[in-house]
NUDO-110205 format. One record per atom (N, C-alpha, C, CB): x, z, y; residue in one letter; atom name; residue number from 0. Coordinates in steps of 0.001 Angstrom, whole numbers, plus 500000, padded with zeros to 6 digits. Atoms other than C-alpha are relative to their C-alpha. Glycine has a CB too. Layout:
% residues N
<<X Z Y> 'A' 'CA' NUM>;
...
END
This chain:
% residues 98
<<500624 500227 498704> 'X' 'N' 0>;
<<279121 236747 149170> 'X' 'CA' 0>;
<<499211 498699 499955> 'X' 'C' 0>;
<<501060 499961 501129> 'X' 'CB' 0>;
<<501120 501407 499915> 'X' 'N' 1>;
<<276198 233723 150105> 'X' 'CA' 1>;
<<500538 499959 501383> 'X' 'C' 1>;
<<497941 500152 499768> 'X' 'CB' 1>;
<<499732 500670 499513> 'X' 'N' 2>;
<<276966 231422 152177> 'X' 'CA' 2>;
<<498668 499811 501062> 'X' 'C' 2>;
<<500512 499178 499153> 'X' 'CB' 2>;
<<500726 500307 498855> 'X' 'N' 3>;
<<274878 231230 155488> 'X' 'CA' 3>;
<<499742 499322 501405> 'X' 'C' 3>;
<<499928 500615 500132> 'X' 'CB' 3>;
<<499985 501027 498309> 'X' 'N' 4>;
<<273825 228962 158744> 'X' 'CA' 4>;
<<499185 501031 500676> 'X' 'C' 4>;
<<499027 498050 500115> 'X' 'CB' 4>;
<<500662 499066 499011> 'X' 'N' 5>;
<<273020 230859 161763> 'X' 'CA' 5>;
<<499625 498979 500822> 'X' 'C' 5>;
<<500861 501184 500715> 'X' 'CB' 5>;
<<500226 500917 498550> 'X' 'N' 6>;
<<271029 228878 164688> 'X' 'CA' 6>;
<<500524 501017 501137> 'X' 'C' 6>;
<<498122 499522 500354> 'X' 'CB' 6>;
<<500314 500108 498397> 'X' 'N' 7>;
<<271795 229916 167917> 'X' 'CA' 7>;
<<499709 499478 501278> 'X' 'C' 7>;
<<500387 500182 500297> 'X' 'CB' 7>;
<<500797 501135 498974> 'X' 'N' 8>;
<<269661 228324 170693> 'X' 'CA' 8>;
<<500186 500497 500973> 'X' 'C' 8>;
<<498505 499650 499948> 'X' 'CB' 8>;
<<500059 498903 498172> 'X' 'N' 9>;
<<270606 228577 174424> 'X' 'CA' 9>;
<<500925 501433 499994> 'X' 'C' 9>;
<<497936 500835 500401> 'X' 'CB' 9>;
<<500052 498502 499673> 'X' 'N' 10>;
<<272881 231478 174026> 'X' 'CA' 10>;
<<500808 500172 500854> 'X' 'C' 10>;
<<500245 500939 499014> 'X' 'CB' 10>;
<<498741 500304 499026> 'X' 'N' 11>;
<<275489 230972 176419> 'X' 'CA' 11>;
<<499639 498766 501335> 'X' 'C' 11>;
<<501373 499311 498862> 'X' 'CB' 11>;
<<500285 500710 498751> 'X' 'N' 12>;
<<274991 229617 180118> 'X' 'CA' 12>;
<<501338 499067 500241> 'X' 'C' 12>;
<<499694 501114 501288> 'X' 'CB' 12>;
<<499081 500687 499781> 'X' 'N' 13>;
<<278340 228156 179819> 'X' 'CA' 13>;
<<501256 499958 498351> 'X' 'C' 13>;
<<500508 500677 501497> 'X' 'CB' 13>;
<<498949 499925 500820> 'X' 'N' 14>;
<<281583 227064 177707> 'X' 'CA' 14>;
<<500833 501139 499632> 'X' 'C' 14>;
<<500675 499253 500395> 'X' 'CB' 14>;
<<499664 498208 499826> 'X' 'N' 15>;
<<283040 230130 179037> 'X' 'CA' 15>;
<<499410 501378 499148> 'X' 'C' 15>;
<<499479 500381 501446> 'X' 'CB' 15>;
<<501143 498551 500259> 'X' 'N' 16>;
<<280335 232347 178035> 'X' 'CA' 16>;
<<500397 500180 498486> 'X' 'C' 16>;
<<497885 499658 500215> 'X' 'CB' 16>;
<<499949 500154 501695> 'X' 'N' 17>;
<<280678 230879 174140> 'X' 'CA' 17>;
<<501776 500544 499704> 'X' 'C' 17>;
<<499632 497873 499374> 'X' 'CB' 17>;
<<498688 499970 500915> 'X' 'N' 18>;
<<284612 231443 173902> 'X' 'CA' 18>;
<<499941 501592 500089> 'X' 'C' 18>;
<<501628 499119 500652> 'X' 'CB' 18>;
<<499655 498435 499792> 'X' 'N' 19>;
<<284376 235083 175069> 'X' 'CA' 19>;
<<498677 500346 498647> 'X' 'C' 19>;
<<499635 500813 502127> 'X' 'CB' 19>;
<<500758 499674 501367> 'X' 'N' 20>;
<<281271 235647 172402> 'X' 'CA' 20>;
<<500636 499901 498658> 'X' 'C' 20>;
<<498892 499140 499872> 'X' 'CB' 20>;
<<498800 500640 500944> 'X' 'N' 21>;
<<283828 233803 169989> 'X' 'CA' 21>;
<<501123 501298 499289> 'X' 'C' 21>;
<<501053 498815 501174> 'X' 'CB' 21>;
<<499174 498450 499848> 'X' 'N' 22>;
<<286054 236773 170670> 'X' 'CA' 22>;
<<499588 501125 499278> 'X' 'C' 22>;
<<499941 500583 501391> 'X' 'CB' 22>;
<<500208 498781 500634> 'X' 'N' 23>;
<<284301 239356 170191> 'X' 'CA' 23>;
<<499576 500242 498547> 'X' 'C' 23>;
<<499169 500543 500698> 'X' 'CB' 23>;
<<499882 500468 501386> 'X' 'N' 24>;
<<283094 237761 167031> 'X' 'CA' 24>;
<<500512 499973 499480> 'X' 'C' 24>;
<<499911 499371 499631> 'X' 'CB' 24>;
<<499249 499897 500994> 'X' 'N' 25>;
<<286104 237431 165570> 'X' 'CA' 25>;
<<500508 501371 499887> 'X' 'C' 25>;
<<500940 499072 500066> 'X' 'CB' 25>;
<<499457 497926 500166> 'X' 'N' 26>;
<<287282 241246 166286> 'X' 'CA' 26>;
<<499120 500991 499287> 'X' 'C' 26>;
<<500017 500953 501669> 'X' 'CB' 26>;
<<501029 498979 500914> 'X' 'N' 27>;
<<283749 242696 164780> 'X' 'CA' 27>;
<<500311 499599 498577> 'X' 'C' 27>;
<<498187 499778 500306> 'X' 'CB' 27>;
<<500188 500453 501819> 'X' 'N' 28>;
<<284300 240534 161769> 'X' 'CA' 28>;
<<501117 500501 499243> 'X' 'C' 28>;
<<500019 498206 499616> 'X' 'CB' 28>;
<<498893 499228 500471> 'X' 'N' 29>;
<<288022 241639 161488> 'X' 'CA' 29>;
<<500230 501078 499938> 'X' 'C' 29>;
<<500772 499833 500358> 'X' 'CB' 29>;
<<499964 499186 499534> 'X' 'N' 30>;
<<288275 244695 162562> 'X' 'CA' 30>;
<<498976 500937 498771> 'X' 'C' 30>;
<<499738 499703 501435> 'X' 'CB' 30>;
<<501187 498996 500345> 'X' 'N' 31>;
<<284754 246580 161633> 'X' 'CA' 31>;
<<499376 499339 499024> 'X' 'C' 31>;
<<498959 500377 501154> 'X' 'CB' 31>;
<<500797 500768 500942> 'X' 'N' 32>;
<<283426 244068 159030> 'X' 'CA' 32>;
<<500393 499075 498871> 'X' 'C' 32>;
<<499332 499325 500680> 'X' 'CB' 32>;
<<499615 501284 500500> 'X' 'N' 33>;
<<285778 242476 157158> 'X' 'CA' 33>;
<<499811 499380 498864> 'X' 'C' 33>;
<<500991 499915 500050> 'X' 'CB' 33>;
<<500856 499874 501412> 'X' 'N' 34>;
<<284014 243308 153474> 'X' 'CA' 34>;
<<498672 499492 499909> 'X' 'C' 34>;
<<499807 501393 499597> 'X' 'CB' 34>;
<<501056 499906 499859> 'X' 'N' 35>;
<<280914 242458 154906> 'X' 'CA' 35>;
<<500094 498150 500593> 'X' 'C' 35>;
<<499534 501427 500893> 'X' 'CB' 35>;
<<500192 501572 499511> 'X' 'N' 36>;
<<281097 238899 156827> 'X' 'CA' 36>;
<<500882 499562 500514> 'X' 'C' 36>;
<<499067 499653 500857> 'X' 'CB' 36>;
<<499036 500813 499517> 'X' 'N' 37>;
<<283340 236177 157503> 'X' 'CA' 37>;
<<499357 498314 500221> 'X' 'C' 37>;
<<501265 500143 498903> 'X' 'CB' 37>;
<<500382 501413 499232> 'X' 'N' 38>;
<<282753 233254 159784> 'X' 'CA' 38>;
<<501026 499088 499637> 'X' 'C' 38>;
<<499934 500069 501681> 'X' 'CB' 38>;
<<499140 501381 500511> 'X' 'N' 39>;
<<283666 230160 158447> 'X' 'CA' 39>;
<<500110 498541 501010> 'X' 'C' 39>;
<<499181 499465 498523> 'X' 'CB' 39>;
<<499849 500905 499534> 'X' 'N' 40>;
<<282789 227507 161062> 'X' 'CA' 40>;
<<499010 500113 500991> 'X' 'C' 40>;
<<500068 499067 499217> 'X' 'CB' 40>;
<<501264 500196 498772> 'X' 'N' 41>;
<<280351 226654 164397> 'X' 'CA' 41>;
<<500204 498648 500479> 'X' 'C' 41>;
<<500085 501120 501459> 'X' 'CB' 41>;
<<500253 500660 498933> 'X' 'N' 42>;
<<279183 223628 165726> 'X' 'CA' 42>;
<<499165 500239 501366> 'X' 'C' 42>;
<<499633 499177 499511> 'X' 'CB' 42>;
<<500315 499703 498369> 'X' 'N' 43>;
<<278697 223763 169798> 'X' 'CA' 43>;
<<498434 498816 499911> 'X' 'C' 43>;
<<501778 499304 501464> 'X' 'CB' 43>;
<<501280 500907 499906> 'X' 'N' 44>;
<<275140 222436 170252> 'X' 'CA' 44>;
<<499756 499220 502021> 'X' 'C' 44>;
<<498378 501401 499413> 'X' 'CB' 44>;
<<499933 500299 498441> 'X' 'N' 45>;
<<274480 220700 173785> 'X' 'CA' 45>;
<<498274 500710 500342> 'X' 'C' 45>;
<<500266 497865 500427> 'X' 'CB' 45>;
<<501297 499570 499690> 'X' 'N' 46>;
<<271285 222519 175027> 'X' 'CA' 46>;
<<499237 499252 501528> 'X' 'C' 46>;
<<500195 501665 500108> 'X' 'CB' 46>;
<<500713 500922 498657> 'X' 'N' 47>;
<<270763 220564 178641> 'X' 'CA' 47>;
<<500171 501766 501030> 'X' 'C' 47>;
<<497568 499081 499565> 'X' 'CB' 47>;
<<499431 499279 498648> 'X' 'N' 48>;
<<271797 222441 182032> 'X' 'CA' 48>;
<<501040 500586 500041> 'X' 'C' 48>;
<<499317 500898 500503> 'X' 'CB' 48>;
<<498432 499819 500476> 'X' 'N' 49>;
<<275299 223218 180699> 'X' 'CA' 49>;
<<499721 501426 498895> 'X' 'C' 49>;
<<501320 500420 501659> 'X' 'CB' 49>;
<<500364 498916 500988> 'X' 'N' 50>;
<<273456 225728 178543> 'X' 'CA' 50>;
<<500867 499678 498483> 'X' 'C' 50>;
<<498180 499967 499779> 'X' 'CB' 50>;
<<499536 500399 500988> 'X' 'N' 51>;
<<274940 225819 174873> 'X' 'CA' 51>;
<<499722 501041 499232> 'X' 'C' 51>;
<<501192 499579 500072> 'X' 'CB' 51>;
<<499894 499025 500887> 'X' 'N' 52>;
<<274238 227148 171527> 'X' 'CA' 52>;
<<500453 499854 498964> 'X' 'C' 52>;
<<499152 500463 499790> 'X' 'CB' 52>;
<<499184 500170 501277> 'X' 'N' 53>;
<<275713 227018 167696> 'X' 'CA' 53>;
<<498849 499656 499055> 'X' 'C' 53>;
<<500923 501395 499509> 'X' 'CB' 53>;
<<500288 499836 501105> 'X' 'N' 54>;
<<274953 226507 164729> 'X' 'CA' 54>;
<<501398 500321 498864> 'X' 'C' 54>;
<<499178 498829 499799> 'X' 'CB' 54>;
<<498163 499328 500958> 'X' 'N' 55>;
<<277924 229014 162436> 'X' 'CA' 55>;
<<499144 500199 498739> 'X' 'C' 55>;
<<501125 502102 500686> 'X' 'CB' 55>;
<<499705 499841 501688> 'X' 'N' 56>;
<<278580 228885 158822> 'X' 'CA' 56>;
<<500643 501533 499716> 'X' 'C' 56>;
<<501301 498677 499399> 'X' 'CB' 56>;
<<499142 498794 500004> 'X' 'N' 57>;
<<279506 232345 157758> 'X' 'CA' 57>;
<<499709 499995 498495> 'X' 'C' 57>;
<<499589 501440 501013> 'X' 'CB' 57>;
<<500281 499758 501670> 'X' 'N' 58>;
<<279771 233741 154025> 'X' 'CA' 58>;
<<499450 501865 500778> 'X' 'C' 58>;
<<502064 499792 498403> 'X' 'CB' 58>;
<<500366 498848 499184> 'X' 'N' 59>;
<<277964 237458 154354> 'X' 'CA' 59>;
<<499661 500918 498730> 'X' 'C' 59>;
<<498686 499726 501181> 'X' 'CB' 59>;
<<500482 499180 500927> 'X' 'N' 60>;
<<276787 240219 152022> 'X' 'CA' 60>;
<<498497 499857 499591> 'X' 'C' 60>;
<<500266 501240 500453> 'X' 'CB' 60>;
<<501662 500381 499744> 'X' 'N' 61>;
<<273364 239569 153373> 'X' 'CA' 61>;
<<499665 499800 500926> 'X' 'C' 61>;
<<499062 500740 499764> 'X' 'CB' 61>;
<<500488 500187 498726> 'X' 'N' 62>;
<<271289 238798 156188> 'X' 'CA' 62>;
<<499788 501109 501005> 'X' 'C' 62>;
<<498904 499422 499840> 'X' 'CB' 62>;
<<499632 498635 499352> 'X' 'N' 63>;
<<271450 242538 157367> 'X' 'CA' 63>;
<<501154 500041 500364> 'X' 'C' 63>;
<<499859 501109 499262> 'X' 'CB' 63>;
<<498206 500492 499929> 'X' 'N' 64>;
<<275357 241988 157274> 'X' 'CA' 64>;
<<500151 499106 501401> 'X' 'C' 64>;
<<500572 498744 498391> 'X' 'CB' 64>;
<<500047 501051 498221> 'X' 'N' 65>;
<<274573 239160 159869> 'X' 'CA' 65>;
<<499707 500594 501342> 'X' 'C' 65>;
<<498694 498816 500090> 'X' 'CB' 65>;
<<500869 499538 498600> 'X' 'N' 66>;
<<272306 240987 162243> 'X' 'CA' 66>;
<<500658 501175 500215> 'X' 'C' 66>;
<<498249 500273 499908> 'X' 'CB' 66>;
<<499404 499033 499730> 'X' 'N' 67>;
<<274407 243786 162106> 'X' 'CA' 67>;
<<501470 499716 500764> 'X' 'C' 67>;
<<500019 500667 498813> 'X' 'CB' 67>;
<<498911 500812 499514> 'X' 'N' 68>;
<<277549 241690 163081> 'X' 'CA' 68>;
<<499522 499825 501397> 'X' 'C' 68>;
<<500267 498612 499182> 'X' 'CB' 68>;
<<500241 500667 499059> 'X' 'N' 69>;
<<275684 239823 165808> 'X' 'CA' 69>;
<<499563 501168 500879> 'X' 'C' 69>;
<<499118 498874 499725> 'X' 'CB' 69>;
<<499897 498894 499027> 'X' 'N' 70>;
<<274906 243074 167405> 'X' 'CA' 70>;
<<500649 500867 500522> 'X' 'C' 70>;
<<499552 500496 499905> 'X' 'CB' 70>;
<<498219 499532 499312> 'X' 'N' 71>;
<<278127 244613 167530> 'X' 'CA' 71>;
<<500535 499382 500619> 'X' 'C' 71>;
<<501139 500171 499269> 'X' 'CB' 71>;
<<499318 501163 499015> 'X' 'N' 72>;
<<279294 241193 169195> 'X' 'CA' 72>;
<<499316 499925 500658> 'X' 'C' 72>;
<<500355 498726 499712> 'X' 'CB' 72>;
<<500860 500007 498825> 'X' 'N' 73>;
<<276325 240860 171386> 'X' 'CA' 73>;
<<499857 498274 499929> 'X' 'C' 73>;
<<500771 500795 501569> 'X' 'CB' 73>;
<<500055 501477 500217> 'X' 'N' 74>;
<<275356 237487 169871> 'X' 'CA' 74>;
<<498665 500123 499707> 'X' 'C' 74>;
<<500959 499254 498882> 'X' 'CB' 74>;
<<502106 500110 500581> 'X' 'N' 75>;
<<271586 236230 169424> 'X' 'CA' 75>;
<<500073 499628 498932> 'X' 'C' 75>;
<<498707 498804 500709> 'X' 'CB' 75>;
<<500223 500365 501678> 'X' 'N' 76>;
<<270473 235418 165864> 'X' 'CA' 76>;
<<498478 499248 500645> 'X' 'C' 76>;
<<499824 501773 498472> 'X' 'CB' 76>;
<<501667 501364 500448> 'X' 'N' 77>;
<<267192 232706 166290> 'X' 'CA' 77>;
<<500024 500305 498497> 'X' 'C' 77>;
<<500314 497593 500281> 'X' 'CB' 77>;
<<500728 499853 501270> 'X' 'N' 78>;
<<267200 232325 162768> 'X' 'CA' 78>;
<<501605 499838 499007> 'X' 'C' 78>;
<<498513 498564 499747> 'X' 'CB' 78>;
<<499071 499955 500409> 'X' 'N' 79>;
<<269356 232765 159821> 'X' 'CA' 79>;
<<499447 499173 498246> 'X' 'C' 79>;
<<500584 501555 500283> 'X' 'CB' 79>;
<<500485 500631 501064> 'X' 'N' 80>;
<<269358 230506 156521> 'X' 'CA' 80>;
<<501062 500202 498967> 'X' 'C' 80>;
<<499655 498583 500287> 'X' 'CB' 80>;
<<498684 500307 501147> 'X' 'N' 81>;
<<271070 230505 153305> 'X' 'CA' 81>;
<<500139 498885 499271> 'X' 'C' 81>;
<<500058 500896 498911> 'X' 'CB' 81>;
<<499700 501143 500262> 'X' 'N' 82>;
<<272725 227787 152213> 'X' 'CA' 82>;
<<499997 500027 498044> 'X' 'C' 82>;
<<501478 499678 500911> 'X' 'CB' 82>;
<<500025 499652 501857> 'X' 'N' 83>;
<<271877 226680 148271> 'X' 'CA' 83>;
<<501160 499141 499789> 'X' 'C' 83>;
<<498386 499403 498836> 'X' 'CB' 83>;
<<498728 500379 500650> 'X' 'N' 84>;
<<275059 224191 148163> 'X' 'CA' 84>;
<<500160 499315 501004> 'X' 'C' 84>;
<<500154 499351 498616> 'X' 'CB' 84>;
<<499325 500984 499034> 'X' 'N' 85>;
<<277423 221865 150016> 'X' 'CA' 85>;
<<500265 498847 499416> 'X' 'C' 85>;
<<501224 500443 500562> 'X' 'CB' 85>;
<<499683 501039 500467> 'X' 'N' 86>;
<<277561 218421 149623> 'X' 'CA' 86>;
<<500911 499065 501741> 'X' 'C' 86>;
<<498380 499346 499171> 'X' 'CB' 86>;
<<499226 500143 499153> 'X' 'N' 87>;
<<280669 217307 151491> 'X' 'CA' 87>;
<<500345 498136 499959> 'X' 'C' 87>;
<<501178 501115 499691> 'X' 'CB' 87>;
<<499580 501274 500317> 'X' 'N' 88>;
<<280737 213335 152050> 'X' 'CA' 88>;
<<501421 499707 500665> 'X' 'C' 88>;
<<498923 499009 500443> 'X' 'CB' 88>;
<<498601 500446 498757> 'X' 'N' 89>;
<<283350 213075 154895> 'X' 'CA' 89>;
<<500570 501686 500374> 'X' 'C' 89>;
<<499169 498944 502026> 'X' 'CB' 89>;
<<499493 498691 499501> 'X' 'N' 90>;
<<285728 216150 156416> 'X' 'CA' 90>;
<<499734 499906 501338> 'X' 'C' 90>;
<<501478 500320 499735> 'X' 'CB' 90>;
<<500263 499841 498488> 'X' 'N' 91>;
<<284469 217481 159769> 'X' 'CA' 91>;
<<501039 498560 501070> 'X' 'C' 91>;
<<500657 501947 500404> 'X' 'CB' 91>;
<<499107 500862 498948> 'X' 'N' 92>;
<<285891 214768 162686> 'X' 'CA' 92>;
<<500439 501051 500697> 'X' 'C' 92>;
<<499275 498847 500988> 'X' 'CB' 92>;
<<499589 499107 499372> 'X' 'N' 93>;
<<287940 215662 164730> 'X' 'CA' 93>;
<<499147 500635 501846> 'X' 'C' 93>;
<<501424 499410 499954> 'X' 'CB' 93>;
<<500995 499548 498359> 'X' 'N' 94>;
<<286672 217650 168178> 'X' 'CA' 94>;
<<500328 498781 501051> 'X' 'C' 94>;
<<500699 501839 500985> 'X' 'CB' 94>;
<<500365 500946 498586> 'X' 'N' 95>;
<<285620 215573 171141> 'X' 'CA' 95>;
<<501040 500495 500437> 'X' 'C' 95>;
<<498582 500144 501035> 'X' 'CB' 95>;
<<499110 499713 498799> 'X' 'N' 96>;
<<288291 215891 174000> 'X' 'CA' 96>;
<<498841 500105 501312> 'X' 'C' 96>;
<<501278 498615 500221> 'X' 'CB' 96>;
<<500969 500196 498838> 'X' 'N' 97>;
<<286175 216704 176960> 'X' 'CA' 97>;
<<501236 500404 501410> 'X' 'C' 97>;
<<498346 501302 499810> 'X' 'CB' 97>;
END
């Protein structure tokens, strides 16, 4: 599998909106996809008006694999990139407390 960043811009009007997308994300990927793509990570982007979108790390078969995922979950795809390597200086911090 290759290793991929998904943008999502704006896709969620709320916090709410993103955990239930979250959801269904993880049930297409388990469930109906699990040979095909696995989400590895998302940072929450701040978009302005409590809007919010990601940017997820997934490993995938391919970029068809993705868009096929994100439409069974009912997730937007902006754009999708593949990652050529990781250079890890520090381990993620920990999450904000809001």
């Amino acid at each position: 599998m290759q290793l991929y960043a998904i943008l999502r811009r704006s896709g969620w009007r709320s916090g709410e909106e993103l955990e239930q997308a979250a959801a269904r994300s993880t049930e297409v990927g388990n469930e109906q996809m699990p040979d095909e793509v696995r989400w590895i990570r998302s940072y929450v982007l701040e978009e302005g008006g409590g809007s919010v979108g990601t940017v997820c790390i997934y490993e995938a078969t391919s970029p068809q694999a993705i868009r096929k995922h994100s439409s069974l979950a009912d997730l937007p795809v902006d754009e999708i990139i593949p990652i050529a390597d990781t250079v890890l200086v520090r381990p993620d911090p920990q999450p904000a407390s809001r």
